[in-house]
C-alpha angles and dihedrals in degrees: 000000000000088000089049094060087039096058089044097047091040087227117180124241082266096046094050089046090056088042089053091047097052098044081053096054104045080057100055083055090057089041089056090055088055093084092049097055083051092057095046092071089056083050093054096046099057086044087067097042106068127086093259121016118277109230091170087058091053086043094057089050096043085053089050097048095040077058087055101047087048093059084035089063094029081053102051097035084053091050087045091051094054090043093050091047096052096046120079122232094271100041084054096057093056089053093042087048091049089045095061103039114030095196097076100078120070112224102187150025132050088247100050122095135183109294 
């Protein structure tokens, strides 16, 4: 899918390694959350067992998982900021352009082309 929005966005060999990077970055951050949601449904789970619902229990899990959604969007407008940077004006209105309407980029097929 990366070499697709490359080619349309005509990137250098630069551009694309900061692209890359910060693609990878913003999904080590959602790998990190994995094993929260993992730990929620345990959460959950001791919530409902007790005599009367624990709402401290589902608390503690809401605060750790607004921490998590915090690093999550620190973590995507930083990788935003270093894309934009590295892309020139035009390059930032296709994305933008892709962005905001999917569609227009073709995703398969040798005989299909940008709508």
């Amino acid at each position: 899918m990366m070499w697709r929005l490359f080619e349309r966005l005509d990137t250098t060999p630069g551009q694309e390694k900061l692209i890359r990077q910060a693609v990878t970055d913003v999904e080590e951050t959602l790998r990190g959350m994995r094993g929260e949601l993992r730990q929620g449904g345990g959460d959950i789970s001791q919530a409902l067992r007790g005599e009367s619902f624990d709402e401290t229990v589902m608390g503690l899990m809401f605060a750790r998982q607004d921490d998590h959604v915090r690093e999550l969007q620190m973590a995507f407008t930083g990788a935003l900021a270093r894309i934009h940077e590295a892309l020139d004006p035009r390059q930032r209105e296709i994305l933008a352009d892709l962005l905001e309407s999917p569609r227009r980029m073709a995703w398969g097929g040798p005989y299909r082309g940008f709508v």
